[in-house]
C-alpha positions as CSV (number, residue, x, y, z in Angstrom):
1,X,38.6,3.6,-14.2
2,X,35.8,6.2,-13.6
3,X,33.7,6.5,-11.0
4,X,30.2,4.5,-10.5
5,X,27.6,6.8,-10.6
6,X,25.3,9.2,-12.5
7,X,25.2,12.6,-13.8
8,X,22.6,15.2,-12.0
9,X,21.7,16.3,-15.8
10,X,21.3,12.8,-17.0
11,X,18.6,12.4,-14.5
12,X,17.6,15.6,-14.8
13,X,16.6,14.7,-18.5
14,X,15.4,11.6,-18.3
15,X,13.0,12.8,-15.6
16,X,11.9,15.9,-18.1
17,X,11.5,13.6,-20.8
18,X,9.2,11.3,-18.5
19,X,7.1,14.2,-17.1
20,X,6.8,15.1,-21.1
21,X,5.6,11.5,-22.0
22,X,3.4,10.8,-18.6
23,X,2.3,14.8,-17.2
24,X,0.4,12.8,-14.6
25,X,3.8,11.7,-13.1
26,X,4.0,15.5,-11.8
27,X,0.6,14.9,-9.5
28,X,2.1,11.4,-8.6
29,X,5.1,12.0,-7.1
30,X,4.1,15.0,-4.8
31,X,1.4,12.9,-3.8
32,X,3.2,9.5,-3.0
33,X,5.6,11.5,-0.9
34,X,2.4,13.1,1.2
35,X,1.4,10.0,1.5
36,X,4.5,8.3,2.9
37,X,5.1,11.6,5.4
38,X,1.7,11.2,7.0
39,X,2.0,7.2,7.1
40,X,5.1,7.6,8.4
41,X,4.7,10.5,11.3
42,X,1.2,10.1,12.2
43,X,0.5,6.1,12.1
44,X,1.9,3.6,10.6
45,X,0.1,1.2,8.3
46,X,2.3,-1.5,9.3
47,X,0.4,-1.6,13.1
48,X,-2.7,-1.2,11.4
49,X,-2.6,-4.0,8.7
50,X,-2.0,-7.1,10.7
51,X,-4.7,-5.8,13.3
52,X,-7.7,-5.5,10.5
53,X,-6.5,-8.7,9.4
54,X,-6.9,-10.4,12.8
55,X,-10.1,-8.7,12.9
56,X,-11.6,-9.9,9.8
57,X,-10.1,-13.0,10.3
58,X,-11.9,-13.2,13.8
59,X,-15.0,-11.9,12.5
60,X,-14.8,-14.6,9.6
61,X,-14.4,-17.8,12.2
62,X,-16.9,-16.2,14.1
63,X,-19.6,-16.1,10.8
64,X,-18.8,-19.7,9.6
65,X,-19.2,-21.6,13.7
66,X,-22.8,-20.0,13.5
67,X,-23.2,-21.8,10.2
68,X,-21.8,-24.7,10.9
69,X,-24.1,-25.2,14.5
70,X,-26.8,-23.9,12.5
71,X,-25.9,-27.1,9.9
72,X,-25.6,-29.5,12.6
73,X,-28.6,-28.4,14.5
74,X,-31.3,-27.9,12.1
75,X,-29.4,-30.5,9.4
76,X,-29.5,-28.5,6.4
């Protein structure tokens, strides 16, 4: 039995043949790997998404108790 794996030129064609089909794949990549470093070393979106959430969530409750006293109050 052979090993489980993959060549280096297999993928090595199949990635020439993509960059061929889809040249926007060569801005892409270099791009989704900035991305990542920067998330990664200088903040983390995974801090930052649950806290905007609670925010707008907040901010949400916040909008619709004004309505609702404004409902009850002046009965429109």
């Amino acid at each position: 039995m052979g090993k489980a794996g993959f060549k280096v030129e297999d993928v090595l064609e199949v990635f020439k043949h993509l960059l061929e089909e889809k040249p926007s794949f060569a801005f892409l990549i270099p791009l989704i790997l900035v991305c990542w470093g920067i998330e990664k070393w200088v903040f983390s979106f995974s801090n930052w998404v649950p806290l905007v959430v609670a925010i707008w969530a907040t901010f949400q409750a916040s909008l619709f108790a004004i309505f609702l006293s404004s409902v009850i109050c002046f009965g429109w």
